[in-house]
N, C-alpha and C positions, 0 to 999 in steps of 0.2 A: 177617435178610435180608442176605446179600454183595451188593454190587455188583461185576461184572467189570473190577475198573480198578486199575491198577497201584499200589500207595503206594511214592514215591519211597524210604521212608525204612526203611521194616519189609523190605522186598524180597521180601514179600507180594503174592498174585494178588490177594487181596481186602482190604476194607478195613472194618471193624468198625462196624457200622451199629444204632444204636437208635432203637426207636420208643416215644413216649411219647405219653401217651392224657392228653387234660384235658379236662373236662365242660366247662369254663367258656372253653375255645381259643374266640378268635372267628375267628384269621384262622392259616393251614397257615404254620408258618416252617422252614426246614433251615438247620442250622448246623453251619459245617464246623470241625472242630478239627484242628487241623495242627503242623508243627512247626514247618515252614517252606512259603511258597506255590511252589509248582511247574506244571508246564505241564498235567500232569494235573489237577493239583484248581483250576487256573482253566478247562479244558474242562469236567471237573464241574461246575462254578458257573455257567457258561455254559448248560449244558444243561439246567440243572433251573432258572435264570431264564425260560430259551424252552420249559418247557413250560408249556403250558394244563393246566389243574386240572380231574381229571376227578371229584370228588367234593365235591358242599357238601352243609354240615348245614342242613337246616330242621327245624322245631317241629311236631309234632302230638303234641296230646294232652298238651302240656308233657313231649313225650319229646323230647330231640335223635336225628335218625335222618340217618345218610348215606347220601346220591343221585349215583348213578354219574352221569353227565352223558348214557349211552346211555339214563336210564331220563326224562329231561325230556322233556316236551312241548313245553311253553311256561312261561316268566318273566313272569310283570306284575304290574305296581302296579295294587290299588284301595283307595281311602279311607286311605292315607298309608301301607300296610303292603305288602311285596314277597311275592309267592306263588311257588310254585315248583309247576306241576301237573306231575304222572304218573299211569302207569296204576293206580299203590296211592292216591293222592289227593292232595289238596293241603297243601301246608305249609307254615307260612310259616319266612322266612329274613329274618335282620338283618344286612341289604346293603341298598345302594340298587343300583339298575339299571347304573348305570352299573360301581359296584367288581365287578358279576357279569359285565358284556360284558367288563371287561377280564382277569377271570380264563379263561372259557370259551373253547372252541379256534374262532376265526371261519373257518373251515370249515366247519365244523356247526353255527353259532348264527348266526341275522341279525336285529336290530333291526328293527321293522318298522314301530314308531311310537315316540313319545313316552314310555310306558306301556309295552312288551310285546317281548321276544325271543322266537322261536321255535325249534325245533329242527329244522333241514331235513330228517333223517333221519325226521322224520313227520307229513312233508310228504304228502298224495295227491294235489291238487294246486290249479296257481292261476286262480282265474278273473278273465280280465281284461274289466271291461267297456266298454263303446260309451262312458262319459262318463268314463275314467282313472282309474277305482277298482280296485283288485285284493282279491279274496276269498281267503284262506287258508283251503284247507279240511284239515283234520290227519285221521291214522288213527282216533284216539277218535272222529270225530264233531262235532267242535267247529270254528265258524269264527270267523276273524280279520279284521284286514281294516287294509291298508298304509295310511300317513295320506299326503298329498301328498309329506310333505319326502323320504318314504323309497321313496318310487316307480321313482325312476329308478336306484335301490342296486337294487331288487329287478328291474328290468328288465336290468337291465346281468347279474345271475346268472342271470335266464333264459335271458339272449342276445336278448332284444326290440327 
């Protein structure tokens, strides 16, 4: 894979790119090898710190398998372990909650308790009731439900 970016140094369009695969990677790292730091490869480093990670490995089956971040439902913790559900199933991931909110793109991912992010993209929709509770209800069928602290996060993206 090239990236379209200038190397100061080769006087090269692109810039020589490898990908390495490890069973046992627990966390994505890029490493830039240079001769000397220039204005291009500190905007490279820039822009690949600001993006959000659209792919984590969870466990099923004692298989690692990776999950585009469009294929998430919802993130929660039960009984000390973090799950990651989708339409293919659940699987667990060795993260805590909180290392995943700050990978994922907060656009598309909102906190919504203590326990659980959700993926607004499948989202259908929210029911707020008469005593300040709000229901999450998702495309699968599955509902959620906003704990107090994170009420007025989730009212402010409603526009309420």
């Amino acid at each position: 894979m090239d990236l379209p970016y200038y190397n100061d140094f080769r006087k090269e369009k692109f810039m020589k790119v490898q990908i390495q695969i490890e069973k046992d990677c627990t966390e994505t790292q890029v490493i830039i090898i240079t001769k000397a730091l220039s204005a291009s490869i500190q905007e490279l480093a820039s822009r690949i710190e600001k993006e959000p990670l659209s792919v984590l490995t969870g466990i099923q089956d004692e298989k690692h398998v990776l999950i585009k971040s469009e294929e998430i439902f919802r993130i929660y913790a039960d009984h000390g372990k973090v799950w990651i559900q989708t339409k293919k199933g659940l699987f667990q991931i060795r993260k805590t909650l909180y290392q995943i909110e700050e990978l994922l793109d907060e656009k598309q991912f909102v906190r919504i308790s203590h326990s659980e992010i959700i993926s607004l993209s499948k989202i259908v929709n929210f029911d707020l009731s008469f005593n300040g509770t709000i229901c999450v209800n998702c495309i699968d069928g599955s509902k959620s439900y906003v704990s107090r602290r994170y009420v007025p996060k989730i009212k402010k993206i409603l526009g309420v």
